[in-house]
N, C-alpha and C positions, 0 to 999 in steps of 0.2 A: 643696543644703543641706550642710551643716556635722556634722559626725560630736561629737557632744560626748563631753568625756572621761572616762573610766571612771573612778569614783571606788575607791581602793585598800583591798585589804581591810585588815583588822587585822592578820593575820602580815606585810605587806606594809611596813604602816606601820611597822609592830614593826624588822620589818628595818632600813627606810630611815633612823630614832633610831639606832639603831646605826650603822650606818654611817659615817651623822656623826658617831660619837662617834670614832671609831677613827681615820678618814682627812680631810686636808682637800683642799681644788681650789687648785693653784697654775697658773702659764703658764709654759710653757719653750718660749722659741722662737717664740710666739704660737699654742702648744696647750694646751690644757687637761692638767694631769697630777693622780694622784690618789697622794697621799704620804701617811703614816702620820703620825698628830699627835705631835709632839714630847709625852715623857711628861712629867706635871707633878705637883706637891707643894704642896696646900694654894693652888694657880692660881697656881704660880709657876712657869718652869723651874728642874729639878733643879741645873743651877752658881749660879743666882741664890740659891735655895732655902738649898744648902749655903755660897756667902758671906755670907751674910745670918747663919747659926744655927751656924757651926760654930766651937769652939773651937780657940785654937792647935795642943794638945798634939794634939785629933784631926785637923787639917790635917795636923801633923806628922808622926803614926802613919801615914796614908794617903796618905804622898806631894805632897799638893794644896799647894803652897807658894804660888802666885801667887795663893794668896787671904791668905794670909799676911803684914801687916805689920810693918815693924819696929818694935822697940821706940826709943825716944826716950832715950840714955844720957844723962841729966844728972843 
């Protein structure tokens, strides 16, 4: 017979929410690895996030140019 599986307690569960929240499962190599989730804003990444919402002048104060289009002289 068959050992059936232990059902997890509540700090268990508690934990393993977590977890997931923090790390995802990638393959490198054909192993499983466990990396840190990319942080996100409003479920967007943070350079999508920032071309999406940020103004010239604050592109410009901060460096960030290549999000930065030009203007059209005519």
């Amino acid at each position: 017979m068959k050992h059936r599986k232990r059902k997890l307690t509540a700090a268990e569960r508690q934990s393993r929410r977590e977890r997931k929240k923090k790390f995802m499962t990638i393959f490198i190599n054909g192993k499983q690895k466990w990396v840190p989730r990319p942080p996100l804003v409003d479920g967007l990444p943070i350079e999508e996030f920032i071309a999406r919402n940020a103004d010239p002048i604050w592109s410009h104060e901060n460096g960030i140019w290549e999000f930065m289009t030009p203007d059209d002289e005519t």
